[in-house]
Legacy VTK file of the C-alpha trace (Angstrom):
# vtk DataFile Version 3.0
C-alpha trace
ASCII
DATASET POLYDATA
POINTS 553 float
6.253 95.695 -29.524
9.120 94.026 -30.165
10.292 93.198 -26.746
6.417 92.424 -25.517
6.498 89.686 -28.730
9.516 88.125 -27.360
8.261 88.093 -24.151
5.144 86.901 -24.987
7.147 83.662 -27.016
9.466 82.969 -24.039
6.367 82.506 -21.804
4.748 80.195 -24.154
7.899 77.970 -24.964
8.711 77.925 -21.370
4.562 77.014 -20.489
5.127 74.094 -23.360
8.081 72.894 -21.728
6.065 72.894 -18.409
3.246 71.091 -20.045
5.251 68.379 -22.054
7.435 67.874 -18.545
4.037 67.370 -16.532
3.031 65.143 -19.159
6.137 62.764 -18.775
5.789 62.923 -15.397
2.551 61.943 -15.086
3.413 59.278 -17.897
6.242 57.971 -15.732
3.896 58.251 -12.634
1.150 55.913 -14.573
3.901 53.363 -15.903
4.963 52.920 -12.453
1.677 52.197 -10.930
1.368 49.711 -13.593
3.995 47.966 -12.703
3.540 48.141 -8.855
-0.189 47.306 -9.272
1.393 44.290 -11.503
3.514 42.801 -9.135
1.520 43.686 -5.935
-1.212 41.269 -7.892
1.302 39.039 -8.848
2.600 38.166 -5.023
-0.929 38.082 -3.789
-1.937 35.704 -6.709
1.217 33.336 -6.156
1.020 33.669 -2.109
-2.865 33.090 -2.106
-2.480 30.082 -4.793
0.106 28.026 -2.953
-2.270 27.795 -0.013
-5.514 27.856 -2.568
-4.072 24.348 -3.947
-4.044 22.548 -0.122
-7.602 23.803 0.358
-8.721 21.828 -2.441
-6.413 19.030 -2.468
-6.401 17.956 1.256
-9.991 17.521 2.175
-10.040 14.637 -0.396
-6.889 12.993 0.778
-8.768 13.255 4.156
-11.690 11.998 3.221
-9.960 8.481 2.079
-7.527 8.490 4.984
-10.069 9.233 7.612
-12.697 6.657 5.952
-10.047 3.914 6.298
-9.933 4.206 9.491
-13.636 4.677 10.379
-13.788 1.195 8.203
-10.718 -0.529 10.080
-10.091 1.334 13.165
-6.488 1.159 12.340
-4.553 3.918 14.906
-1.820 4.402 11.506
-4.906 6.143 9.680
-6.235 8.245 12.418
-2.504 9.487 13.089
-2.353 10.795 9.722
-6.096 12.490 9.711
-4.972 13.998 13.255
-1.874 15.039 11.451
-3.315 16.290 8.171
-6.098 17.454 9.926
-4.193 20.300 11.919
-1.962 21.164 9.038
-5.093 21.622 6.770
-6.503 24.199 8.956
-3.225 26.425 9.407
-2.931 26.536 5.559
-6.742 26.912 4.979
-6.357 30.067 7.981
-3.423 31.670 6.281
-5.202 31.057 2.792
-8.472 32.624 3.863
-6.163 35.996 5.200
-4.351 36.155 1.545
-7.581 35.382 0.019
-9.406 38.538 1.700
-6.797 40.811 0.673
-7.133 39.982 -2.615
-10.596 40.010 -3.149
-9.931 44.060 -1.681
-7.080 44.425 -4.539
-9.253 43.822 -7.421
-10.906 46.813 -6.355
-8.267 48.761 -4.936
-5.797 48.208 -8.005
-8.156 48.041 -11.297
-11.106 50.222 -10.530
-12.099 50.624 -14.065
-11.923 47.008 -14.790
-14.525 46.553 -11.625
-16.224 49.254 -13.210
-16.865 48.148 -16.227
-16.657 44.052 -15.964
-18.156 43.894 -12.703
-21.541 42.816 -13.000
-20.285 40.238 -15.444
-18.179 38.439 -12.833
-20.445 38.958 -10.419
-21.765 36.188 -10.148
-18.867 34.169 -9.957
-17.627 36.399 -7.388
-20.445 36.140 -5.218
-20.260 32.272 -5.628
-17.106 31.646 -4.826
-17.966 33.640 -1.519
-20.725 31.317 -0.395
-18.628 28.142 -1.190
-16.028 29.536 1.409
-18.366 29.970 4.112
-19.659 26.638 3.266
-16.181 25.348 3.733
-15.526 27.604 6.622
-18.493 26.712 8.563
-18.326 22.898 8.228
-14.352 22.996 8.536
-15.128 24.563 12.099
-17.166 21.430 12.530
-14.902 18.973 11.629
-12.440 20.378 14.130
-14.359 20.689 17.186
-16.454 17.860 16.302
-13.539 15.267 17.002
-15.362 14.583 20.546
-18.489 15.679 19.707
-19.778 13.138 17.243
-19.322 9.728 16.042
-16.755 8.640 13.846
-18.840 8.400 10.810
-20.623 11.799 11.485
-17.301 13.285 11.912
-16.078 12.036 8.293
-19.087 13.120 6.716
-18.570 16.405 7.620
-15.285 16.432 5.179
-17.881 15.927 2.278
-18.862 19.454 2.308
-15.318 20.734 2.660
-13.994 19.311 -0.251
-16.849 19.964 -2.460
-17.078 23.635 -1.210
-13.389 23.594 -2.209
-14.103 22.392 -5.506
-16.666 24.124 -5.971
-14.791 27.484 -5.319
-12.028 26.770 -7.932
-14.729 26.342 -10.148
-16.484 29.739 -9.688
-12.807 31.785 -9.665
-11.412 29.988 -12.907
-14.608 30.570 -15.321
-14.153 34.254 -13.849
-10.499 33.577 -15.548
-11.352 32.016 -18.205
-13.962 34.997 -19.272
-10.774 37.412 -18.919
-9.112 35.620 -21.406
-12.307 34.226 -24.049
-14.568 36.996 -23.120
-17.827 36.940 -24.618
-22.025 36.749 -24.286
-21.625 40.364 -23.381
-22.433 43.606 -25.689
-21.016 46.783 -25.086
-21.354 50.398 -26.652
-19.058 52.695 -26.315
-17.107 50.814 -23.760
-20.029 49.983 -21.232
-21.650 46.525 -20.871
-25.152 47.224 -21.989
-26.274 43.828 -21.622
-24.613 40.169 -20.451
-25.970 36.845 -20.012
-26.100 35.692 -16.611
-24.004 32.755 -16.843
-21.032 34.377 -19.346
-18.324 33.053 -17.086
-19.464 29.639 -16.879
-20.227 30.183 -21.074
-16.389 30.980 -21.774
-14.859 28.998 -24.227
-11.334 28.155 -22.121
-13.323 27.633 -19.069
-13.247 23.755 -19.008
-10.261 22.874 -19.950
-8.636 25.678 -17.596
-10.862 23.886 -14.701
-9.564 20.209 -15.369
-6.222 21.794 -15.633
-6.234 23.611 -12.160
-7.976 20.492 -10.011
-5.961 18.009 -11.403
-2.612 20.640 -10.157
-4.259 21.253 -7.024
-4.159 17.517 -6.679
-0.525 17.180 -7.637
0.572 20.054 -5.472
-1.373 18.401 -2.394
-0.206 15.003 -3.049
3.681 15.692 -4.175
3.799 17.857 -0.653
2.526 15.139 1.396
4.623 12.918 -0.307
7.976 14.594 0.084
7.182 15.287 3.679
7.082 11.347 4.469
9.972 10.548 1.803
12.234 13.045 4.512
10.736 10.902 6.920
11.479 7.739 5.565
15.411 9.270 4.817
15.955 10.183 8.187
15.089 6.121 9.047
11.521 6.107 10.001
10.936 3.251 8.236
7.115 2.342 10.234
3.761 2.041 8.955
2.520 5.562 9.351
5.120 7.110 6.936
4.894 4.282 4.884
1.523 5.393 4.376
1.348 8.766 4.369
4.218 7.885 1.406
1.762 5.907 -0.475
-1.280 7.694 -0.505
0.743 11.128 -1.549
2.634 9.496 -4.596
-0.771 7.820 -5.390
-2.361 10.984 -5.918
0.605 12.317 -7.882
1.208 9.290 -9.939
-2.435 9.476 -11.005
-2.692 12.973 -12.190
0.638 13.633 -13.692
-0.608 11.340 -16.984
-3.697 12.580 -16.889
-2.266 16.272 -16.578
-0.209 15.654 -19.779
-3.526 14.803 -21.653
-5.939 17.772 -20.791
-2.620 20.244 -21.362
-2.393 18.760 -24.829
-6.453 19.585 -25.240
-5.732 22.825 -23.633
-2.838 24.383 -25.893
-5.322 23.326 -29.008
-7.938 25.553 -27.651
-5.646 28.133 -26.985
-4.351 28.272 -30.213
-7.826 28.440 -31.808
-9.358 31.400 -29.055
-6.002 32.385 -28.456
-3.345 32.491 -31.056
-1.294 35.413 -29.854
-0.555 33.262 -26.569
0.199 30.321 -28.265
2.744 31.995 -30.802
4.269 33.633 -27.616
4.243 29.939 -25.736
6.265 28.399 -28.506
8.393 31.093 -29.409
6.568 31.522 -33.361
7.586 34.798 -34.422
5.949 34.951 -37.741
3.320 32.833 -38.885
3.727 29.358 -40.975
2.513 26.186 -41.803
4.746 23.152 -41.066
5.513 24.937 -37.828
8.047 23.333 -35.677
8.300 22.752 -31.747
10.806 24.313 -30.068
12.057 22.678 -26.934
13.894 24.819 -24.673
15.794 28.033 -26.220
15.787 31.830 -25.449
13.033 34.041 -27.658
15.028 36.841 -29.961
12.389 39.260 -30.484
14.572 40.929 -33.288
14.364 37.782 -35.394
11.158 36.622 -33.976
13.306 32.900 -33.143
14.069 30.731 -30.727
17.506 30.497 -30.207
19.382 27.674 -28.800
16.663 25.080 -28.938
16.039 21.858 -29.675
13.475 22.372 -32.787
10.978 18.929 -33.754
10.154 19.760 -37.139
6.065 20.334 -38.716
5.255 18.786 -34.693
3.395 21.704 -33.723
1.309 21.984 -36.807
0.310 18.716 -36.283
-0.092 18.914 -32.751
-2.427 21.936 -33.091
-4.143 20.833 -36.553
-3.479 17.433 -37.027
-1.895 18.261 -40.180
1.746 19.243 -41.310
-0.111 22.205 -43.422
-2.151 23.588 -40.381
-1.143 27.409 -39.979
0.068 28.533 -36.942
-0.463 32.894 -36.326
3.039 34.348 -35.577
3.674 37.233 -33.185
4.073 39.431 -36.016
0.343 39.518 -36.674
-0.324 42.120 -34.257
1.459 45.408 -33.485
4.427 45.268 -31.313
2.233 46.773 -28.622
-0.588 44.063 -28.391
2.095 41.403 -28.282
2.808 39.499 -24.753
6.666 39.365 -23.632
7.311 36.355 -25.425
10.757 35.687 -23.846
9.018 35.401 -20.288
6.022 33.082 -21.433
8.689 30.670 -23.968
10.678 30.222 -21.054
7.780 29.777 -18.178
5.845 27.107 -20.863
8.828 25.250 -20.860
9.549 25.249 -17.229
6.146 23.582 -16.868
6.186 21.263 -19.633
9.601 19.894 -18.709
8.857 19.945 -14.696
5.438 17.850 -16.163
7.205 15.445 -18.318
9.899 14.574 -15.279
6.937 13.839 -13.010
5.042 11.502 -15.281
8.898 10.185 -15.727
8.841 9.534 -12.242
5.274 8.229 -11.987
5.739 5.620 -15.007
9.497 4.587 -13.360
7.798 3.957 -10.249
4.785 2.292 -11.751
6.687 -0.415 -13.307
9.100 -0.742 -9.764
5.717 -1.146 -8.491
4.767 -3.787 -10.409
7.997 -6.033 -10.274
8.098 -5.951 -6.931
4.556 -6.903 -6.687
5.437 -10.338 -9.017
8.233 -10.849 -6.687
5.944 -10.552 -4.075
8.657 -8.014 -2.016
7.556 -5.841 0.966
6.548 -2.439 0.451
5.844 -2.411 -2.657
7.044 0.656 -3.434
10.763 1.620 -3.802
13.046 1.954 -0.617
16.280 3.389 -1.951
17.540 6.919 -1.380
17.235 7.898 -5.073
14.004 7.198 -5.056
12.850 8.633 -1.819
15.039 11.589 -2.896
13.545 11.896 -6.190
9.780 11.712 -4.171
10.741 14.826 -2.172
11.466 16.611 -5.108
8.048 15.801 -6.291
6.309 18.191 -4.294
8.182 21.436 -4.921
8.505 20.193 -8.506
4.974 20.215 -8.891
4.218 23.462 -6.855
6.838 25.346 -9.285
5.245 23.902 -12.571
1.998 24.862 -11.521
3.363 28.469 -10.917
4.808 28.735 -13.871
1.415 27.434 -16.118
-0.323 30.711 -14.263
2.588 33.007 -15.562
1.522 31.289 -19.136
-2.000 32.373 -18.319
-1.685 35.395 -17.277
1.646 36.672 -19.315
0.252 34.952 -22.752
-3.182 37.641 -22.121
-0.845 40.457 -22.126
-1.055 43.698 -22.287
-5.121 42.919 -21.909
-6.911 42.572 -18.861
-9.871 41.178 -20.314
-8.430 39.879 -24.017
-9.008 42.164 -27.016
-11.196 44.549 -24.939
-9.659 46.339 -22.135
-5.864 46.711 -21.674
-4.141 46.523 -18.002
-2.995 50.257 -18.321
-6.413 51.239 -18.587
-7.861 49.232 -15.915
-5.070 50.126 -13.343
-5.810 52.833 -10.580
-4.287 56.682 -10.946
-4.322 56.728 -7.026
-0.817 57.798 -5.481
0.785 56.123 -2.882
1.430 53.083 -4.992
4.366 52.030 -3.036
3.397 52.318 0.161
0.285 50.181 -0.585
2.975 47.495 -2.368
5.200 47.699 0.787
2.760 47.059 3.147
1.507 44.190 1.333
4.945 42.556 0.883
5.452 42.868 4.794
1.905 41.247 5.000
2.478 38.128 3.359
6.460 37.947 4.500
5.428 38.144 8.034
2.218 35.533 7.362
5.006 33.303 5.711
6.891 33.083 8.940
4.508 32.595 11.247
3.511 29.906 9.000
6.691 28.208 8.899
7.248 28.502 12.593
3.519 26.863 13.409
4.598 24.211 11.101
7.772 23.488 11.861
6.209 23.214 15.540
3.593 21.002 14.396
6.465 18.650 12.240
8.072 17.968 15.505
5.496 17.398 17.771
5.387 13.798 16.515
3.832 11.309 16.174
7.214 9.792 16.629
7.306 6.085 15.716
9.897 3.593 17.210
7.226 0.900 17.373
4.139 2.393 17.607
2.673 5.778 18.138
4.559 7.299 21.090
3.193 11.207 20.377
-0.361 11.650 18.566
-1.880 14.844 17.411
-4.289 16.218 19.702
-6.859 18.433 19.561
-8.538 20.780 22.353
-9.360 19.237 25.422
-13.643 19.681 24.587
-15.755 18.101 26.953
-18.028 15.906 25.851
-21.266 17.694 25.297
-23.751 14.725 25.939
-24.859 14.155 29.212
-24.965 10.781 31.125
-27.375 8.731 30.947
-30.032 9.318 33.965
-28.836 6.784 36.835
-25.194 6.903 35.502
-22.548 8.336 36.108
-20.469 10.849 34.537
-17.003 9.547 32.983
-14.272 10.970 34.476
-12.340 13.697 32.566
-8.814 12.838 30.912
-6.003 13.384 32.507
-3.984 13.791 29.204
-4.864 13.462 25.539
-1.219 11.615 24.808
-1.422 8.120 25.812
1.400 7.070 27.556
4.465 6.022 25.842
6.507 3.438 27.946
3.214 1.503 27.924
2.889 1.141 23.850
3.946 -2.772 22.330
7.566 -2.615 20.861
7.055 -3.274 17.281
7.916 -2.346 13.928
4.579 -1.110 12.971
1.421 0.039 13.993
-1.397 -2.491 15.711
-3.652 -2.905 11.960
-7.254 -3.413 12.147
-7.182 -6.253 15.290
-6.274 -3.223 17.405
-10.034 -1.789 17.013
-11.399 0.166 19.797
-14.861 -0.498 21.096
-15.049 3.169 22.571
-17.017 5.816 21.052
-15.309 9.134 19.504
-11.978 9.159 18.565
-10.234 7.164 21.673
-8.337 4.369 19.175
-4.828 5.565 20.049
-5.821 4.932 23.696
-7.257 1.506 23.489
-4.799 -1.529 24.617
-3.841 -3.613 21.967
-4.755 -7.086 21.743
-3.309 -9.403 24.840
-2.124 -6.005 26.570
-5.041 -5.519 28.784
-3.936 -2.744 31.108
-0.365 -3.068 30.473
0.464 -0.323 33.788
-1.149 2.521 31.486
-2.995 4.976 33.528
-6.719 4.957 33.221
-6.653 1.284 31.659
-10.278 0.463 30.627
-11.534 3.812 30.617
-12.527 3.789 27.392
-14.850 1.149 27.314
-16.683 2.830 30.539
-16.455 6.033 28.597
-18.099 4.126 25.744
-20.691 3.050 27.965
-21.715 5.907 29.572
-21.704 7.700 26.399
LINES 1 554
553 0 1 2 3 4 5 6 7 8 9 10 11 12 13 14 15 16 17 18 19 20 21 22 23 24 25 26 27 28 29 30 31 32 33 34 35 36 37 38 39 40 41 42 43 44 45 46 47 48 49 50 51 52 53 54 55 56 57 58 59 60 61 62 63 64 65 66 67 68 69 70 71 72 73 74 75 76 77 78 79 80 81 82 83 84 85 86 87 88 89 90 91 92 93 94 95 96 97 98 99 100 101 102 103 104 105 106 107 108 109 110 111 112 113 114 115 116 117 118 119 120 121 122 123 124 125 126 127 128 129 130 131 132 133 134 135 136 137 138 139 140 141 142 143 144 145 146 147 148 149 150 151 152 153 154 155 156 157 158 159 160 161 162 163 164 165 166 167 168 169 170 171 172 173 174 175 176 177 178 179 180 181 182 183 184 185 186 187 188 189 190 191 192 193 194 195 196 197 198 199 200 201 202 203 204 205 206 207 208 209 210 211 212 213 214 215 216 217 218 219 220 221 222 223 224 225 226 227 228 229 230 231 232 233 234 235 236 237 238 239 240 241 242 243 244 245 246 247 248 249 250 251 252 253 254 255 256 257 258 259 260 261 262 263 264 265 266 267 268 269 270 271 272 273 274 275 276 277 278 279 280 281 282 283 284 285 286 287 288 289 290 291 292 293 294 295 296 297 298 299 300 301 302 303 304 305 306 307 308 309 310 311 312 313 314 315 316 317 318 319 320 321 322 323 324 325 326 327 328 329 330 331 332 333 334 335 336 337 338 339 340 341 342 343 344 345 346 347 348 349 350 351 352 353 354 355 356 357 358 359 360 361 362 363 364 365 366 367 368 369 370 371 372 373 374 375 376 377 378 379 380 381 382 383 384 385 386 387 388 389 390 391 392 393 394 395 396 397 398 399 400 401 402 403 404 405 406 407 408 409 410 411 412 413 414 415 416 417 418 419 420 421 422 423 424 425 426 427 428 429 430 431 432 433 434 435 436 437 438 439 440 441 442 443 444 445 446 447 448 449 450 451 452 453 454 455 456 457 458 459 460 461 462 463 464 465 466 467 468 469 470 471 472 473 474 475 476 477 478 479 480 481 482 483 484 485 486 487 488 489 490 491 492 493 494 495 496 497 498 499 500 501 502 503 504 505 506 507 508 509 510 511 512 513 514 515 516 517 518 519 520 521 522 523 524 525 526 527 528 529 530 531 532 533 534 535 536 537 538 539 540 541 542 543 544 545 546 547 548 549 550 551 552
């Protein structure tokens, strides 16, 4: 009896040892799909967003460069819409592959939270995907359209494009802004029983987080463009058309960065009313207190729930957040250390974007007021020429790409550990499927090999011209479509091109581009063709085809 007792306690110490081993196993096994379903969503996200930024941005800039020149006919604005115009659709095919793969991830990587929050962002979901076939279909259009329809008919298919692309930031960040304000939904016993329609569009963060992201996508698009033309202008191609495409980038930028400052100062007060955990975590409060100060810069010591290092402004943010040196501000100590965001990662990603923000309006105000001297002076350009400058507007661009990166790793760190805030955490909502990491490889080697084949197209495209020693010697071109109109009865057909370039050796030696006198009386797009003024024929092969084109069109 004895020995069978023993026995009988070795088998069920060594079947609790089994159980408690199984159990950290399949603990460790959870944590690390967690963390793989993390970062896979993390790449996607910051893959998908860098091209999710052009798709808004560019169609507008196109829509003022491209209307300049249906107004003026000047060839320096249809180079850059040719230009723009085939970079926009690379970035707008790569974004739509990232895109698809992670609309498939939601599903793929946090069932439950599908599950349960599903029908709630449904809407916005479904949305978002009939604003990009809006944009899809008309952006097909717009590129085979070039020959196709007139020059005004061909601009006005842009208008679609660029509201479709507003239009689906709109529908993805109220589905955001829900995850982190949820509410106008009522659950029991942890299903949605009922939800308004329109609970997305309801949240409270929603339209300050929309404001935020357009006026980015804006300052992404522009600073890019900018920086492209500011190498240009380095490298000694001072002319007209990178003079331009200059301008109108840093005129986008210089706009929005002071605005941007504004609507972030409106946003951080509604996050610290809906939000207070993400705030404290933002500005490194520990514990909470009135005459709060703000901390500029420093490291986060979650031991003494401090900043360390940092430059502190004291009772600022109390009266930043409540007007008032006595407003409270809710420390991180007022939840449990396990509801509390990683407050070392958001402290430092706020201030990369608040300090990347404050050197671009810097830059905007510094140029403003160059701007404006040299206008009294009544100097030509009127913006700055000097390699600082031009220096300091190439940095613009990835400057304003990297502080918009880090304001989503303030959104979506400050929610932490919740997927939806203060209902569902992110280890509830993540998948218990194995094979985590090959699922994470294969998307890394997705977007890595989509990354180079964008930057070879690119890099193709960048020196393809146009090249400007005078005028355009290399335009854009697009496929060689015929024209789809037949003759006029009695007429004959116009004879096909023999090139789309026009013919460099025949092009005026100048410093700039032919302006508005150098209109073309052709139909289409044939402006780059067309003789300037007192160059009739000029030994350029096929000289006056485009007026018979225009006539038998």
């Amino acid at each position: 009896m004895v020995q069978a007792a023993a026995v009988l306690t070795d088998v069920a110490v060594f079947s609790h040892v089994e159980t408690l081993s199984l159990a950290a196993d399949v603990t460790r096994a959870s944590a690390l799909s967690t963390d793989l379903a993390r970062a896979q969503t993390a790449i996607s996200l910051a893959f998908h967003i860098c091209f999710a930024v052009f798709g808004v941005g560019m169609p507008w800039l196109l829509l003022f460069v491209e209307g300049r020149w249906v107004r003026t006919r000047d060839p320096v604005w249809l180079a850059l819409t040719r230009k723009w115009s085939k970079a926009f659709a690379v970035l707008f095919a790569v974004g739509a592959v990232s895109g698809t793969a992670l609309s498939f991830e939601f599903g793929l990587l946090w069932p439950a939270f599908m599950a349960r929050y599903g029908g709630v962002l449904g809407l916005s979901f479904t949305l978002e995907g009939f604003a990009f076939f809006t944009e899809a279909i008309f952006i097909g259009m717009y590129l085979y359209g070039w020959k196709r329809l007139s020059p005004r008919a061909h601009w006005m298919t842009l208008w679609p494009i660029a509201i479709a692309g507003t239009m689906s930031t709109l529908f993805i960040i109220t589905a955001n802004a829900w995850m982190n304000t949820p509410g106008h939904i009522t659950e029991v016993d942890g299903k949605v029983v009922s939800a308004e329609p329109f609970a997305p569009f309801l949240a409270a963060t929603a339209p300050h987080q929309l404001v935020h992201m357009l006026l980015a996508a804006l300052m992404c698009t522009g600073g890019i463009v900018a920086g492209v033309y500011a190498v240009g202008l380095l490298r000694g191609r001072r002319d007209a058309y990178h003079q331009r495409g200059l301008r109108v980038g840093l005129t986008v930028l210089l706009v929005c960065a002071p605005l941007q400052l504004v609507v972030g100062d409106i946003a951080a007060r509604v996050v610290g009313e809906k939000q207070p955990i993400k705030l404290a975590a933002m500005e490194g409060i520990g514990h909470t207190q009135t005459h709060a100060p703000l901390t500029i810069g420093g490291i986060y010591d979650e031991e003494t729930g401090e900043v360390r290092h940092g430059i502190e402004i004291p009772n600022l943010l109390s009266l930043m957040e409540g007007f008032s040196a006595d407003h409270e501000i809710t420390g991180l100590s007022a939840v449990p250390p396990e509801e509390r965001p990683d407050a070392r990662q958001v402290h430092l990603a706020f201030n990369v974007m608040v300090g990347l923000g404050c050197a671009l309006i810097a830059f905007a105000g510094a140029t403003g007021i160059a701007v404006w001297r040299r206008r009294r002076r009544g100097e030509r350009p009127l913006l700055p020429t000097g390699r600082p400058w031009l220096w300091a507007a190439v940095a613009s661009g990835p400057a304003s790409v990297a502080a918009m990166m880090a304001g989503w790793e303030v959104t979506e760190g400050g929610r932490q550990p919740w997927i939806v805030y203060g209902r569902m955490r992110v280890d509830e909502a993540v998948t218990t499927t194995e094979g985590m990491p090959v699922i994470f490889t294969g998307t890394v080697l997705l977007y890595l090999g989509l990354a180079v084949a964008l930057v070879l197209i690119l890099r193709r495209m960048a020196t393809g011209g146009p090249v400007l020693g005078g005028a355009i010697a290399e335009t854009t071109t697009t496929p060689d479509i015929p024209d789809a109109r037949p003759a006029p009865a009695g007429q004959p057909a116009p004879a096909p091109e023999a090139s789309a370039r026009p013919d460099a050796s025949a092009l005026p030696e100048q410093s700039a581009l032919p302006g508005g006198s150098a209109r073309s009386e052709a139909s289409g797009f044939d402006a780059l063709t067309t003789e300037p003024p007192g160059r009739p024929g000029a030994g350029r092969p096929g000289a006056g085809r485009a007026g018979q084109e225009g006539d038998a069109r």
